[in-house]
DRENDO-1510 file (C-alpha; in Angstrom, 1 decimal, always signed):
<recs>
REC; n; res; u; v; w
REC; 1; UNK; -15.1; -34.2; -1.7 .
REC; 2; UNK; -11.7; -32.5; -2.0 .
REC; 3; UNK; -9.8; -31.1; +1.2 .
REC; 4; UNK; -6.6; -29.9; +2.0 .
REC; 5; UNK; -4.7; -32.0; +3.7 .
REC; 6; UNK; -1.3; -31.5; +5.9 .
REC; 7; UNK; +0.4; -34.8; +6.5 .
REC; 8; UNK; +3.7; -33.9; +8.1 .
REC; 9; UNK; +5.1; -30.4; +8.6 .
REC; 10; UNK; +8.1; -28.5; +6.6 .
REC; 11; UNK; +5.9; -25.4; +5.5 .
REC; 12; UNK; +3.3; -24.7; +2.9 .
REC; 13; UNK; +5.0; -27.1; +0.2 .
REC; 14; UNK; +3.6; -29.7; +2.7 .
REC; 15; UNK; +0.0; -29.4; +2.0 .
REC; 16; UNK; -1.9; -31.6; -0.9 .
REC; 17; UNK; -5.6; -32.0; -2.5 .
REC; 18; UNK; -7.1; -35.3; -1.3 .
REC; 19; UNK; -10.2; -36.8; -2.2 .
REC; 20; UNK; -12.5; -37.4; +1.2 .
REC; 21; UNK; -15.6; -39.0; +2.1 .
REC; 22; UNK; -18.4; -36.0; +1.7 .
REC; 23; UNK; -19.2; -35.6; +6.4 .
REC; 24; UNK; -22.5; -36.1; +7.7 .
REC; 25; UNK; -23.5; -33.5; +10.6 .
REC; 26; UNK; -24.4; -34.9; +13.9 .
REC; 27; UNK; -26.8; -33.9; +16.1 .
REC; 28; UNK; -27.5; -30.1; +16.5 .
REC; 29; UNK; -24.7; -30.0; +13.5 .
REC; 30; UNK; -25.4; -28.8; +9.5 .
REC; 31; UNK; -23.0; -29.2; +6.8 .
REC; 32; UNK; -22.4; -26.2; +4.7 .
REC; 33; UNK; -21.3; -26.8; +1.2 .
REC; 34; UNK; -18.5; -24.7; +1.3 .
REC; 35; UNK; -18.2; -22.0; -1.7 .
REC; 36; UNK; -15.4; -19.5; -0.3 .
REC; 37; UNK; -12.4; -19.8; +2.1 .
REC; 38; UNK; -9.9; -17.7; +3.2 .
REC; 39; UNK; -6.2; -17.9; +4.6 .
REC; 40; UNK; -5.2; -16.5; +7.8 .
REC; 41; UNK; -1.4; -16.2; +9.0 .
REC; 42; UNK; -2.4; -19.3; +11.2 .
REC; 43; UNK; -2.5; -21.8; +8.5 .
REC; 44; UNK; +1.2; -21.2; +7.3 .
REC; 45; UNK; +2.4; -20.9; +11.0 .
REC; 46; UNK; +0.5; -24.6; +11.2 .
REC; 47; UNK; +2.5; -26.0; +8.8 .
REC; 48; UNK; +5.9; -24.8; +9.9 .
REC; 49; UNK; +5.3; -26.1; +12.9 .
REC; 50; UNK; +4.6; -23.3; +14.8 .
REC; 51; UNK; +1.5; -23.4; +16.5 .
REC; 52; UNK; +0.7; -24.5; +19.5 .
REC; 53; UNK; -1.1; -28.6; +20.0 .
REC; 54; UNK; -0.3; -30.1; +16.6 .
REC; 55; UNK; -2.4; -33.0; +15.2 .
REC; 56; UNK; -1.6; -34.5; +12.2 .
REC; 57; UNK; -2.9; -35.0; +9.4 .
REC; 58; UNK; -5.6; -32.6; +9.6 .
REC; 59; UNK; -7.7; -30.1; +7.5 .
REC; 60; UNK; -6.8; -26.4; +8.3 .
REC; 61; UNK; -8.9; -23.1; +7.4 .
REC; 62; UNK; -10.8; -20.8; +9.9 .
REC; 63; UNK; -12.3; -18.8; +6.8 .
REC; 64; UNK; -15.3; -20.1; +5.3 .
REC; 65; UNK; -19.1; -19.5; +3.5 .
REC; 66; UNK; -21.5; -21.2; +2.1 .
REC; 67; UNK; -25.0; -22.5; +1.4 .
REC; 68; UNK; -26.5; -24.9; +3.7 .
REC; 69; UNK; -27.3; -28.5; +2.5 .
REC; 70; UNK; -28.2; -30.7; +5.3 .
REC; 71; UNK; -29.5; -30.9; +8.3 .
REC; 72; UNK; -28.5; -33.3; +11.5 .
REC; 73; UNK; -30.6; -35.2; +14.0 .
REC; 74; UNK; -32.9; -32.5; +15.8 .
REC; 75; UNK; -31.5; -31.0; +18.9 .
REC; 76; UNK; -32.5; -29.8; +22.0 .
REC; 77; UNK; -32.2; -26.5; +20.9 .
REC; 78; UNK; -34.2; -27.8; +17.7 .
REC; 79; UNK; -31.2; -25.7; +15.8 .
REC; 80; UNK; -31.9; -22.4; +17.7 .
REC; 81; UNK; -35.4; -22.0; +16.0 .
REC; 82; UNK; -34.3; -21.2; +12.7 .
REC; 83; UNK; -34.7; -23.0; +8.9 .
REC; 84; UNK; -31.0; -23.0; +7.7 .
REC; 85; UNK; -31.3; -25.5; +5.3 .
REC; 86; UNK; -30.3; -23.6; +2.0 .
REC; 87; UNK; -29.0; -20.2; +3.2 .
REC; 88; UNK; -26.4; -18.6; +2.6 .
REC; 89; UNK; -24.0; -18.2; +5.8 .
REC; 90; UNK; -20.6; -16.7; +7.3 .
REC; 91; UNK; -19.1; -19.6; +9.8 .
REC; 92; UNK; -17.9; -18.5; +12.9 .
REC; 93; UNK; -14.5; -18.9; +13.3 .
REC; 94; UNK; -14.2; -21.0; +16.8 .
REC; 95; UNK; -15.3; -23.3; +19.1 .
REC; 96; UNK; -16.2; -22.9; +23.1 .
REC; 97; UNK; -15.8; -19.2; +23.8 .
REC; 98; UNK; -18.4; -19.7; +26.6 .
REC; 99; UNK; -20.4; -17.4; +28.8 .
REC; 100; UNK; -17.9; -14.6; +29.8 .
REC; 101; UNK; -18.0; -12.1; +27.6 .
REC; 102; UNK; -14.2; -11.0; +28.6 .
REC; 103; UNK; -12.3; -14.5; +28.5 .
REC; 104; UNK; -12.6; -17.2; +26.3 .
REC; 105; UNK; -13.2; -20.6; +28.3 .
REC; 106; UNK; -10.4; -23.2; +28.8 .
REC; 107; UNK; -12.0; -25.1; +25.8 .
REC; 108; UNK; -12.1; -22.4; +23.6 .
REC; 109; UNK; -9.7; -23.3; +20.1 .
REC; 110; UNK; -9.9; -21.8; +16.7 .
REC; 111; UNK; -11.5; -23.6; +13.9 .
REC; 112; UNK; -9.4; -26.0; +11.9 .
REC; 113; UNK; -6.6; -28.0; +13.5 .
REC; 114; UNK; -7.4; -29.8; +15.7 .
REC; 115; UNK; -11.5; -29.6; +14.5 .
REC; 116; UNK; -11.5; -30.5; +10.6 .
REC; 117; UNK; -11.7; -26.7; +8.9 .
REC; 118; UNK; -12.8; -25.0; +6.3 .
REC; 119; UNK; -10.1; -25.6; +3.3 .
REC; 120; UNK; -12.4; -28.2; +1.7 .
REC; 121; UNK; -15.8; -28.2; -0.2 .
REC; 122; UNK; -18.3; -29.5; +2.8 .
REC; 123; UNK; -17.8; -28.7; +6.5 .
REC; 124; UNK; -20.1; -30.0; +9.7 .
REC; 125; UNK; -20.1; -27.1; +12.1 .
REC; 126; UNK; -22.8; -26.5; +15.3 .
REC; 127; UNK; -25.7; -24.8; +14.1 .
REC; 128; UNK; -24.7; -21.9; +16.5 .
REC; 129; UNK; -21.5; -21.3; +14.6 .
REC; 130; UNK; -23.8; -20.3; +11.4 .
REC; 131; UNK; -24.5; -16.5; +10.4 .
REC; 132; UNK; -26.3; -14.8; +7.7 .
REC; 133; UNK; -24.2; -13.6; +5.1 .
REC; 134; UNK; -24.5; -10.0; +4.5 .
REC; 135; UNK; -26.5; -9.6; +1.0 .
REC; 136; UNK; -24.1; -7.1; -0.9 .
REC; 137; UNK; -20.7; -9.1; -0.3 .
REC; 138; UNK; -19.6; -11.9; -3.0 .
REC; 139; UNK; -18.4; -15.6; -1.9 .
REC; 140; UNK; -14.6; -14.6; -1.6 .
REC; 141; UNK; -15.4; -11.1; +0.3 .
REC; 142; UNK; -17.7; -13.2; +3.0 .
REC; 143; UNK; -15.2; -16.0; +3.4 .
REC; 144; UNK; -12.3; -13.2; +4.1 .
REC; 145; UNK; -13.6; -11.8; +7.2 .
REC; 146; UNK; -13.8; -14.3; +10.0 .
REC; 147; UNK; -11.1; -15.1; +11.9 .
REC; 148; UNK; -9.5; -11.4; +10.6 .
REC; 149; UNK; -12.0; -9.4; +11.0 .
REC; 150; UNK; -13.6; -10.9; +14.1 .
REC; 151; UNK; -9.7; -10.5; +15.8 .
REC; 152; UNK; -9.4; -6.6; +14.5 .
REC; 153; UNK; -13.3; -6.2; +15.5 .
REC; 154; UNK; -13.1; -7.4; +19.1 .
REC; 155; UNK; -8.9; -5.1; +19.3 .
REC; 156; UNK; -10.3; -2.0; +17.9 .
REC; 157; UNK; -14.1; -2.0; +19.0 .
REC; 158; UNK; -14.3; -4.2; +22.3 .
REC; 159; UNK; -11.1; -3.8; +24.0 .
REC; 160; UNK; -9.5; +0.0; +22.1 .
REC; 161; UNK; -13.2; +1.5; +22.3 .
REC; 162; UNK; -12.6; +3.5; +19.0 .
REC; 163; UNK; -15.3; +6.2; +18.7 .
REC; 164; UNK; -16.0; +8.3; +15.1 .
REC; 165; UNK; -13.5; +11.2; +15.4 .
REC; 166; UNK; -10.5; +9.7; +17.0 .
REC; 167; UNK; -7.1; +9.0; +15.7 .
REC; 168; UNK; -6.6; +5.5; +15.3 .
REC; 169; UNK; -3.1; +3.7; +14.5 .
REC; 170; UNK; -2.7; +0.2; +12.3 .
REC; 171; UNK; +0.6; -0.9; +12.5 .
REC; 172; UNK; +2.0; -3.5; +10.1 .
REC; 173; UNK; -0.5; -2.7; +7.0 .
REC; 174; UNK; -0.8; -5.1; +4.6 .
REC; 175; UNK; -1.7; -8.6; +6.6 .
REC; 176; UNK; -5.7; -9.3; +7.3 .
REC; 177; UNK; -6.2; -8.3; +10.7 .
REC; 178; UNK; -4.5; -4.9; +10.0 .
REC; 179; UNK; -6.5; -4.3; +6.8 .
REC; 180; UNK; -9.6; -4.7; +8.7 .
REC; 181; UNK; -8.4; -2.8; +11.0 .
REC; 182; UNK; -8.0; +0.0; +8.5 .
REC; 183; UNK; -11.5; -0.9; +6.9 .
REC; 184; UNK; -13.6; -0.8; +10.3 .
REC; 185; UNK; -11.7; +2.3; +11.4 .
REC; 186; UNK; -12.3; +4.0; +8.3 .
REC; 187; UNK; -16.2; +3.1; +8.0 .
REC; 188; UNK; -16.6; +4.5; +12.1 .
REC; 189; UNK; -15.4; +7.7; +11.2 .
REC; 190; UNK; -12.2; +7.5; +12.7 .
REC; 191; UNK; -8.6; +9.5; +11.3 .
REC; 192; UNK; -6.5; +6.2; +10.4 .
REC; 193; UNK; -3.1; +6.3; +10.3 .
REC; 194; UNK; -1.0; +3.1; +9.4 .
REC; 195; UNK; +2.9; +1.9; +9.2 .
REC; 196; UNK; +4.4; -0.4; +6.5 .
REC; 197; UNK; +8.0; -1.0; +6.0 .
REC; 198; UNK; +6.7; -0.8; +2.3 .
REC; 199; UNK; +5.6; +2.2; +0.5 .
REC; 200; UNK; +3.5; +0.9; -1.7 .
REC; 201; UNK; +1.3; -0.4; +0.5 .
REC; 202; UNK; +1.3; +2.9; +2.3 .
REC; 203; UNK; +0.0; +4.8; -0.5 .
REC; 204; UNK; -2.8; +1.6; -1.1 .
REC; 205; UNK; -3.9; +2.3; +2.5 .
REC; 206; UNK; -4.1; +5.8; +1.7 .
REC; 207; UNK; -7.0; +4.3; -1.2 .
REC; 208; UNK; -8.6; +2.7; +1.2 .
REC; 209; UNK; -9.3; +6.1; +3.3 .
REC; 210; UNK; -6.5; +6.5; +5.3 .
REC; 211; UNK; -5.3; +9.6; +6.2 .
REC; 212; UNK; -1.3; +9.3; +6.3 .
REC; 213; UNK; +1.3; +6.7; +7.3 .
REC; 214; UNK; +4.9; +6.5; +7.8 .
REC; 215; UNK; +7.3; +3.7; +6.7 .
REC; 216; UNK; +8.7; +2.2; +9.9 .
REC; 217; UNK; +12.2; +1.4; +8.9 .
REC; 218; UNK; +13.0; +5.2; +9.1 .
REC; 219; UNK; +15.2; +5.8; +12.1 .
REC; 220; UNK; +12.9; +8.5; +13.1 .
REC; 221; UNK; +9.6; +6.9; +12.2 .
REC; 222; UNK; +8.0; +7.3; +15.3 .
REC; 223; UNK; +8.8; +11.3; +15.5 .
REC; 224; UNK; +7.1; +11.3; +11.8 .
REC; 225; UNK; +3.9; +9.8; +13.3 .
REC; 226; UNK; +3.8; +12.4; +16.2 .
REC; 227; UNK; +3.9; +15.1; +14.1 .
REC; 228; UNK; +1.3; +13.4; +11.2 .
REC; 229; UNK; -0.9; +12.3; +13.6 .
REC; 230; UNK; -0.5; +15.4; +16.7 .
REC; 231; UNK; -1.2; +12.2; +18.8 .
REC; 232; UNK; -2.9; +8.5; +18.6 .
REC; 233; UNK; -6.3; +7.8; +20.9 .
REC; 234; UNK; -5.7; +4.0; +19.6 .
REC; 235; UNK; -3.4; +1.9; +18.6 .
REC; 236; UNK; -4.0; -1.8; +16.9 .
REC; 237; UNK; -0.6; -3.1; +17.0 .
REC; 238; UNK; +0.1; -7.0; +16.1 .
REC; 239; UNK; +3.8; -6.7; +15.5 .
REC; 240; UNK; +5.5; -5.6; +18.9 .
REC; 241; UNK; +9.4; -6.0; +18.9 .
REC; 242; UNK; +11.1; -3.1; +19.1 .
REC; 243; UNK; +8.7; -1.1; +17.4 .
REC; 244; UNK; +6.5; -1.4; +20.3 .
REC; 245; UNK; +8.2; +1.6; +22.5 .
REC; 246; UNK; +7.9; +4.3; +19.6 .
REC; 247; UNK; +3.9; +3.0; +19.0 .
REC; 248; UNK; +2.8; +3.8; +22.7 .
REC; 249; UNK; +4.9; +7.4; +22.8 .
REC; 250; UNK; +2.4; +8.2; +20.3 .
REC; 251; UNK; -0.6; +7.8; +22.4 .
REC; 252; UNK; -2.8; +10.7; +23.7 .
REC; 253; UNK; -3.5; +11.0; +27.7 .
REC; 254; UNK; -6.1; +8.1; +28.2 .
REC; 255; UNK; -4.8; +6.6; +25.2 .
REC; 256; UNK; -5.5; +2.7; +24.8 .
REC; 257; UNK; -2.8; +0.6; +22.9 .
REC; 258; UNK; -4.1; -3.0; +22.1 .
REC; 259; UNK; -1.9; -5.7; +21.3 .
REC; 260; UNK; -3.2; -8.9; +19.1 .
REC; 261; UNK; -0.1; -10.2; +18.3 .
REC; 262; UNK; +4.2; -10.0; +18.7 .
REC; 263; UNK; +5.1; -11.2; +15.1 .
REC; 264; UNK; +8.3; -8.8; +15.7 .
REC; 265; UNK; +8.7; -10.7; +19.2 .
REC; 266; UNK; +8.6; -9.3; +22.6 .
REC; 267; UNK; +9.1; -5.6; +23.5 .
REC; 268; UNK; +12.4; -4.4; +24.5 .
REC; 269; UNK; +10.6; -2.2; +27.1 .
REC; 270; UNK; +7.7; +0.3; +28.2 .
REC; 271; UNK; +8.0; +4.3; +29.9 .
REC; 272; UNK; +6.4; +3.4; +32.7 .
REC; 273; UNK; +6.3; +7.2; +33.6 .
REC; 274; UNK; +4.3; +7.6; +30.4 .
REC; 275; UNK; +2.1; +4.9; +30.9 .
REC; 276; UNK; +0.9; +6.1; +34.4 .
REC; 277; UNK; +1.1; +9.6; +34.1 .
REC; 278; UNK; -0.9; +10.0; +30.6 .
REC; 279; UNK; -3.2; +7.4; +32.3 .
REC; 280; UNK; -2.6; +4.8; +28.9 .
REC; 281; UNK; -3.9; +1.4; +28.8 .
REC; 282; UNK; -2.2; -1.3; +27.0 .
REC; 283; UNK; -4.6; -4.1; +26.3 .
REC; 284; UNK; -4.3; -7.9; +25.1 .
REC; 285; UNK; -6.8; -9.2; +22.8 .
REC; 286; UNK; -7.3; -12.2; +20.9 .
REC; 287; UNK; -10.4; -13.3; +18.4 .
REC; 288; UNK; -13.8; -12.5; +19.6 .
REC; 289; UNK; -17.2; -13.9; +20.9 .
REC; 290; UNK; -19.9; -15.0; +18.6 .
REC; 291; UNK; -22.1; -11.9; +20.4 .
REC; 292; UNK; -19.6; -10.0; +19.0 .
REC; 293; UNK; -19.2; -12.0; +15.6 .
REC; 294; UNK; -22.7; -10.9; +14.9 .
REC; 295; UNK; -22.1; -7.1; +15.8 .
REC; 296; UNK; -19.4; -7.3; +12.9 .
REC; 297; UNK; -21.4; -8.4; +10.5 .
REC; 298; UNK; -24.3; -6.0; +11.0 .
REC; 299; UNK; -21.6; -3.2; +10.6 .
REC; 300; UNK; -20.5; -5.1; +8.0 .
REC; 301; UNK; -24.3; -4.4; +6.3 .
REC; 302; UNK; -24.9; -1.4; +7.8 .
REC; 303; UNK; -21.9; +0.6; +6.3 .
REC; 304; UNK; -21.6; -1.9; +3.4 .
REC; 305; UNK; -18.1; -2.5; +4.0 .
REC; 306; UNK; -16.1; -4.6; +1.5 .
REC; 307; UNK; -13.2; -6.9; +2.4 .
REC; 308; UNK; -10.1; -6.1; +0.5 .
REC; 309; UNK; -9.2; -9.1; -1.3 .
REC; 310; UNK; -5.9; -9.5; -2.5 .
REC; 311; UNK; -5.6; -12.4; -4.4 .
REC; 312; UNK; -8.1; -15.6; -5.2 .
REC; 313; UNK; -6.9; -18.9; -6.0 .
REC; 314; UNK; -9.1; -22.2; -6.6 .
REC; 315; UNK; -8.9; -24.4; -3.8 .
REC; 316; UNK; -6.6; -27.1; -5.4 .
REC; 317; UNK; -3.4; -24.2; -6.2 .
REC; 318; UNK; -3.9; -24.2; -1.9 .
REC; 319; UNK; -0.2; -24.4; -2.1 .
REC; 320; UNK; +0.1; -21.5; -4.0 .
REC; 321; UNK; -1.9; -19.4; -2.1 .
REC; 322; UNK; -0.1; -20.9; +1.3 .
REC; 323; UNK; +3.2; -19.3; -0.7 .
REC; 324; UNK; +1.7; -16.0; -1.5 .
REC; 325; UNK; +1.0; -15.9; +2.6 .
REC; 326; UNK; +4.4; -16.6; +3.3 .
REC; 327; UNK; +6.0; -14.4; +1.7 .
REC; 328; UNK; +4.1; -11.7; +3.7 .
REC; 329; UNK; +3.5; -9.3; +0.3 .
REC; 330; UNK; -0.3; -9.5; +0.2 .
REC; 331; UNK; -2.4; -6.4; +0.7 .
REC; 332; UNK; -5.9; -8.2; +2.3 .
REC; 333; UNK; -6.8; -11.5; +2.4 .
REC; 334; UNK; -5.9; -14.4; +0.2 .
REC; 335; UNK; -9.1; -16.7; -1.0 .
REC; 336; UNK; -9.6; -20.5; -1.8 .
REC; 337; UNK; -12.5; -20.6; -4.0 .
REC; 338; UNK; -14.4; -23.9; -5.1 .
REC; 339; UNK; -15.1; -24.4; -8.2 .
</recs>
């Protein structure tokens, strides 16, 4: 089969097509012949270098659907009851989140790197890890939402409670998590507001039903957001830096400000006065359970939601596609697609 494989780091120029022997699943394991996967921020950070508990070579992707084509040796669980040889299926993203629906356990890791991942045409995953994939979405719209829209899922739903009729705040539109941020937001029946430091993708936010945004490399950006918004009931923030301070002045009394990310760095500060006396919270979140995986994806079917795509390349132009990430000018996800 062929995988992408990073041998040594230095960015995405690093990564290559190899040829690979096809895995065989273990016990309580399938192998899903891979037809759609998608690139997360992670990958590129992976092969700069920046990640945390490198092992090279190895296979990187979180992002990934297909059909089902074998089966392992029977488990104990005699592969939690169900017949998932030739379905079609959404893999969840991880390993180990364990029984606490609040924490991850000490084990938990995302998939690919160290675990072999999904930027290849067959992957072995636990049977557990498998999902139905919703009926109205294509391969490259199934194969975008994992790992994104699992980490803006569990930010905005889980940890900022967002109810139909609030004001909701993206920061940073453009990237995955943020767009599905935007999407999830937007189906609830929420007001979404985002920022860009481009107008274009402003205005393509606006498309995708949001109701304003300012650009945040206006001195006064966060005074523009006040007066759009008249107040924010949640924020999704994964940029922090010094654009932190002007996202929580925004926030209602009893606001909640969720942080999934600090791509801008550390906070200069917070108005502890503020925080108390409007009785804020500011949450960390991080990815999401498979409990919660599933909840996703039946909202996903429910409101027929559609991943915005921004770009699909065929899985041996990897490179290419590791590029386009880099460069930080997509609007969605980017796709790998096996042909």
């Amino acid at each position: 089969m062929k995988a992408v494989i990073l041998r040594q780091l230095g960015g995405p120029d690093q990564v290559q097509i190899e040829e690979r022997a096809i895995p065989e699943p273990g016990p309580g394991q399938v192998r899903v012949r891979l037809q759609a996967s998608a690139l997360n921020r992670r990958d590129v950070w992976i092969t700069l270098g920046q990640y945390p508990g490198l092992r090279l070579p190895c296979t990187t992707g979180s992002d990934g659907a297909g059909v089902v084509d074998k089966i392992g040796p029977v488990a104990p669980d005699d592969l939690l009851g169900q017949d998932w040889l030739g379905q079609e299926v959404v893999i969840y993203p991880a390993y180990d989140w364990g029984a606490n629906p609040i924490f991850p356990s000490a084990t938990f890791r995302v998939l690919g790197m160290p675990d072999p991942g999904t930027f290849a045409e067959y992957l072995c995953v636990p049977a557990g890890h498998l999902f139905p994939k919703p009926a109205h979405l294509n391969w490259e719209q199934a194969a975008a939402i994992p790992l994104a829209g699992l980490t803006s899922w569990r930010a905005l739903m889980t940890q900022g409670a967002a109810q139909p009729g609030e004001t909701v705040l993206v920061t940073g539109i453009g990237g995955g998590v943020a767009t599905f941020a935007l999407k999830w937001a937007v189906a609830l029946g929420a007001h979404v507001f985002v920022t860009s430091g481009d107008d274009h993708k402003l205005e393509q936010a606006r498309q995708l039903g949001a109701a304003g945004g300012v650009n945040y490399r206006a001195d006064d950006w966060d005074k523009q957001l006040a007066k759009l918004t008249g107040g924010v009931d949640v924020v999704v923030d994964g940029t922090g830096g010094s654009a932190f301070k002007g996202c929580f002045s925004v926030l209602k009394p009893g606001g909640r400000l969720i942080v999934y990310g600090s791509t801008a760095g550390n906070s200069p500060g917070l108005d502890l006065v503020r925080l108390f006396f409007r009785q804020a919270r500011v949450i960390g979140s991080t990815m999401g359970s498979p409990d919660e995986f599933a909840a996703m994806l039946r909202f996903v079917a429910d409101h027929r939601v559609e991943p915005v795509i921004d770009q699909i390349f065929p899985l041996d132009r990897a490179m290419a596609a590791h590029q386009r990430l880099l460069a930080a000018e997509q609007m969605g996800k980017i796709v790998l697609l096996n042909r």
